[in-house]
C-alpha positions, 0 to 999 in steps of 0.5 A: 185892211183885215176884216174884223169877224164878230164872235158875240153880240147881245144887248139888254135894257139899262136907264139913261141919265132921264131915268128912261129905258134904253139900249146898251149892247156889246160885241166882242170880235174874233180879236178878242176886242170886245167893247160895249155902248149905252144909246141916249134917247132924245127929249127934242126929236126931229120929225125926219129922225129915225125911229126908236123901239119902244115896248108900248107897255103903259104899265111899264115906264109908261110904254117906254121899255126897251125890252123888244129892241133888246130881244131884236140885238140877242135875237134876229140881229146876232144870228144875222150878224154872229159869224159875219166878217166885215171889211169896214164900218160901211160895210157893217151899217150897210148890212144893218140897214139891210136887215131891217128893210125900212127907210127909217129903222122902224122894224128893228128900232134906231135905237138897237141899229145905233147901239149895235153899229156903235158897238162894232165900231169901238170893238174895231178900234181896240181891236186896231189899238187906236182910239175912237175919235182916230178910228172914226177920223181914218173912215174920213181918211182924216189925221185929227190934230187936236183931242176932241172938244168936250160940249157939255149943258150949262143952262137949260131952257125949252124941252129940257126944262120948263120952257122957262127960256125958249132956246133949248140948251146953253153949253160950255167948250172947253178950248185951251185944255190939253186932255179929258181930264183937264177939260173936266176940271174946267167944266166943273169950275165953270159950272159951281160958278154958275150955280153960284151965279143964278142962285145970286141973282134968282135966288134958285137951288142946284137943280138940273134939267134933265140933262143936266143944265141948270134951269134959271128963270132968265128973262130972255135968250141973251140973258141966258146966254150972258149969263153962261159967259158971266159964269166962265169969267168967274170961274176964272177963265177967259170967255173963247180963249179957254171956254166957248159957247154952244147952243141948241135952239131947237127951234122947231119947238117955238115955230108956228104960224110962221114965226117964231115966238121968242122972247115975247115976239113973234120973229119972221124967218130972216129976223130969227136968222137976224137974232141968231147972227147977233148972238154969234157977233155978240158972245164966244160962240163956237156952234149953233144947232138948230138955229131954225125949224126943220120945215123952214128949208128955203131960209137954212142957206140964209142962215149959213150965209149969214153966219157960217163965215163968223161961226 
């Protein structure tokens, strides 16, 4: 396989769909390939993620500019990395993590480490005249079958709102299409039928949470969720035959004392998993993220074994 040798690499400070600072770099190839990438930044983090670089300005976006992880691409990152010939995506990133020394990309920032990595990569794939998700599944030594699903927010709950609901994020997959664009009409019929829907039943505008779900004051997780799929029968499709449901419950954020408190109660770790197992039964779901707190190691195998053979 031929390196691929980088010729530029920059970077500046942009907004995110919250308003928020972030990071979008580009690196262009030898090739001529040249491909750019805009990094989100998470509202519900993990405490084991790696972590972003922030300016800490308070007179500026409230200390979260980016402009010293932007300094780090145009700066350090490019006289290490300009000139530089790479056989593969591995052995770019290793190169990354080499240069910025640290278990958790704290001294570069995640946030330059993942805009700089991402850029190669879509750089390598024009330049090997492939499409992205085929460019990744190759490093897998995958051959995908079908075009990537889009995942895209329909309710809100948790962080992402006013915690109204518990569970963070309701997302709808559409199965049946056959392209991007088709899957896109489908989404938006999906979700004007939702908006439709809880504005009927609570009396709620358009307003979005920060990512763009719609934030209705349900009463409870599976209120919510019936509610996402009551939306895909509107619209006129059929409920996991052409659109799915995902969740995030993120429930990091609703564990404490030992339980989890959802919905009015307090549920032991196996009654969590027991919830979690009749959403999965119950509605068209395809994913479920974070089903459990991060801390709550001994009962993440219970989850899979309760779940992974219907999900």
């Amino acid at each position: 396989m031929p390196m691929s040798t980088i010729e530029t690499l920059n970077a500046l400070e942009i907004l995110d769909s919250r308003g928020r600072p972030t990071v979008s770099a580009t690196c262009r190839l030898s090739s001529g390939a040249i491909a750019s990438v805009s990094i989100p930044s998470g509202a519900s983090t993990g405490q084991a993620e790696s972590c972003e670089l922030r300016d800490g300005d308070p007179k500026r976006y409230h200390g979260l500019g980016c402009r010293k992880a932007v300094a780090n691409v145009n700066g350090e990152m490019a006289r290490a990395m300009v000139g530089g010939s790479f056989e593969n995506q591995a052995a770019f990133d290793q190169a990354l993590i080499d240069l910025d020394g640290t278990p958790n990309k704290a001294r570069l920032g995640s946030n330059t480490v993942l805009a700089v990595s991402i850029a190669f990569a879509r750089a390598v794939a024009l330049e090997r005249r492939m499409p992205l998700y085929f460019h990744f599944a190759s490093l897998l030594g995958q051959e995908p079958k079908t075009l990537p699903r889009l995942t895209i927010n329909l309710l809100s709950g948790g962080k992402h709102a006013g915690g109204q609901v518990a569970i963070q994020d309701v997302l709808i997959v559409p199965v049946s299409s056959t392209s991007i664009d088709e899957s896109l009409v489908m989404a938006y019929d999906v979700y004007q039928a939702a908006a439709a829907l809880v504005e009927r039943r609570y009396g709620m505008r358009l307003l979005t949470a920060d990512e763009g779900g719609l934030a209705p004051p349900c009463e409870s997780a599976d209120a919510m969720i019936q509610t996402a799929v009551e939306a895909i029968t509107a619209a006129g499709y059929r409920p996991g035959a052409d659109v799915a449901i995902a969740i995030d419950v993120a429930a990091s954020h609703f564990y404490a004392g030992g339980c989890y408190h959802l919905d009015g109660q307090a549920l032991s770790s196996d009654e969590m998993i027991a919830r979690v197992q009749n959403w999965v039964s119950r509605f068209p779901m395809v994913s479920v993220e974070d089903a459990l707190a991060e801390e709550d190691w001994d009962h993440w195998p219970k989850l899979r074994e309760a779940i992974g053979k219907i999900a």
